[in-house]
C-alpha positions as MATLAB code, in Angstrom:
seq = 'XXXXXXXXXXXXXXXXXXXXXXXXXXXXXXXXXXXXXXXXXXXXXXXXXXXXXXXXXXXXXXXXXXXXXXXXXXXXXXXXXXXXXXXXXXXXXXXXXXXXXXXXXXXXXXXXXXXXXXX';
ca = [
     -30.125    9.289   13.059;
     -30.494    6.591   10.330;
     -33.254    4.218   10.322;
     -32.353    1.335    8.402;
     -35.682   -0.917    6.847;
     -35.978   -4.563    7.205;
     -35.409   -6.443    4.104;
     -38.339   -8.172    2.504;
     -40.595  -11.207    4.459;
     -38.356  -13.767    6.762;
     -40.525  -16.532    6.495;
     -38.240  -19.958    7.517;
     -35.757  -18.433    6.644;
     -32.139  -17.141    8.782;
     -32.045  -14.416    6.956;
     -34.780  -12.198    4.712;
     -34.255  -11.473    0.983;
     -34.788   -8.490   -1.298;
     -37.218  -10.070   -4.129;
     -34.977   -8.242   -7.345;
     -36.116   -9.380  -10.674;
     -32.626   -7.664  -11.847;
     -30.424   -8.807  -14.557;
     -27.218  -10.288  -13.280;
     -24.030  -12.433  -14.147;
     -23.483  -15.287  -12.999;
     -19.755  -16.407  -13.214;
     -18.754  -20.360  -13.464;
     -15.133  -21.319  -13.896;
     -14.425  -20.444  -17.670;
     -17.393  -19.176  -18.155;
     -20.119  -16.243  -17.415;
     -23.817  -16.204  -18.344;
     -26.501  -14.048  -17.927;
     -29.148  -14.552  -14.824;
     -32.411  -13.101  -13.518;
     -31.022  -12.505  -10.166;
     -35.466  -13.471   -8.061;
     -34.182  -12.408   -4.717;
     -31.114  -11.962   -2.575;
     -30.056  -11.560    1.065;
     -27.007  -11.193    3.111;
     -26.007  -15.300    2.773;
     -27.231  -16.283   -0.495;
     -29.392  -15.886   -3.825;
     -32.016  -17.337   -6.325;
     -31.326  -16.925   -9.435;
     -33.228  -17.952  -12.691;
     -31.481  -18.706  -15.728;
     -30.548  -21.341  -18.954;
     -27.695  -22.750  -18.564;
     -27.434  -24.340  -15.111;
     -24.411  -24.944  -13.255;
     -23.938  -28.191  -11.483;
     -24.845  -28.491   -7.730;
     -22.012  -27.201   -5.540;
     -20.281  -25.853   -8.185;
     -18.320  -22.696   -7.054;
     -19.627  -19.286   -8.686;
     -19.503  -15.294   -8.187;
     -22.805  -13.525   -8.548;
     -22.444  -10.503   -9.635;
     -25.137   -7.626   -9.627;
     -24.717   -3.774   -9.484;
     -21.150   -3.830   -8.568;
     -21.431   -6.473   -6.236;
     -19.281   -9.424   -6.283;
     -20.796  -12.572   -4.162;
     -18.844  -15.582   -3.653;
     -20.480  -18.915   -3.414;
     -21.646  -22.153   -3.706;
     -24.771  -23.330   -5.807;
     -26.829  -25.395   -2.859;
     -29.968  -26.691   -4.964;
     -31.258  -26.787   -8.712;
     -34.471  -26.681   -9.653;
     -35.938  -26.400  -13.235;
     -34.487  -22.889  -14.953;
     -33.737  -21.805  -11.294;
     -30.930  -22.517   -8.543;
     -30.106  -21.440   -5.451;
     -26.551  -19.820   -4.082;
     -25.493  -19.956   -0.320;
     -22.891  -17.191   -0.137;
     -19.444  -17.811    1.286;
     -19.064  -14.470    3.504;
     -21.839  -12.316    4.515;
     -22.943   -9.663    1.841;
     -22.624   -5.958    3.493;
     -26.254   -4.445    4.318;
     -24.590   -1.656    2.250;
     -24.168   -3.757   -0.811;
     -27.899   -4.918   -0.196;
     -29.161   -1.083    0.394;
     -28.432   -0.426   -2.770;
     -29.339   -3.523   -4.770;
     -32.747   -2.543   -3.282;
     -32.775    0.650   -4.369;
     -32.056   -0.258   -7.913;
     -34.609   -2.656   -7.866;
     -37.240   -0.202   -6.440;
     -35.679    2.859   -9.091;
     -34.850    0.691  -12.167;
     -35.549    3.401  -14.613;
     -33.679    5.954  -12.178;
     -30.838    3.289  -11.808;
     -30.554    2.648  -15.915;
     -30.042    6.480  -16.336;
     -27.176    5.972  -14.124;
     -25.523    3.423  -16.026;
     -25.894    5.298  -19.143;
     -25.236    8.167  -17.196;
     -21.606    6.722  -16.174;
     -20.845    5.021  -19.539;
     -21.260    8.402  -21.319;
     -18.931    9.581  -19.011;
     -16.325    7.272  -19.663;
     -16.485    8.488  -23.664;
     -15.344   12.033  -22.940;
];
């Protein structure tokens, strides 16, 4: 039997998020730029980054082989918020978490992989 954990504190919120801190991508139409992805949960984001997209601008989020679509719901200073068009999979979330929680396990992946790709 699996036990599953609860992600992060729920708060006022629908749904709880996974505080990250990860690096991420956020893609705008003809363009991508690198985020901070703060936290994420099943129906949206917070991101923190430079260049700001305009409120309800359309966007992907992308983080450890996840593709979110969305829209961008508030803007705040360097940071803005995403509400998610379809539900991310608690999979998807399962392991964002546990690359947040293992980052230096989770880099030696990556390099892991891309070395892999060179032979």
């Amino acid at each position: 039997m699996i036990i599953r954990k609860t992600f992060g504190k729920l708060g006022n919120r629908a749904m709880a998020r996974i505080a990250t801190g990860m690096a991420a991508t956020l893609i705008l139409p003809g363009r991508s730029v690198t985020c901070r992805l703060e936290n994420i949960s099943r129906k949206g984001c917070r991101i923190q980054l430079t260049e700001l997209p305009r409120l309800g601008e359309t966007v992907v989020v992308r983080v450890d082989r996840v593709d979110a679509f969305g829209a961008v719901t508030w803007v705040r200073g360097p940071r803005c918020g995403i509400t998610f068009d379809n539900p991310v999979p608690v999979e998807a979330l399962e392991r964002i978490r546990w690359s947040a929680e293992h980052e230096k396990d989770h880099e030696k992946g990556k390099i892991s992989a891309a070395g892999a790709v060179w032979r």
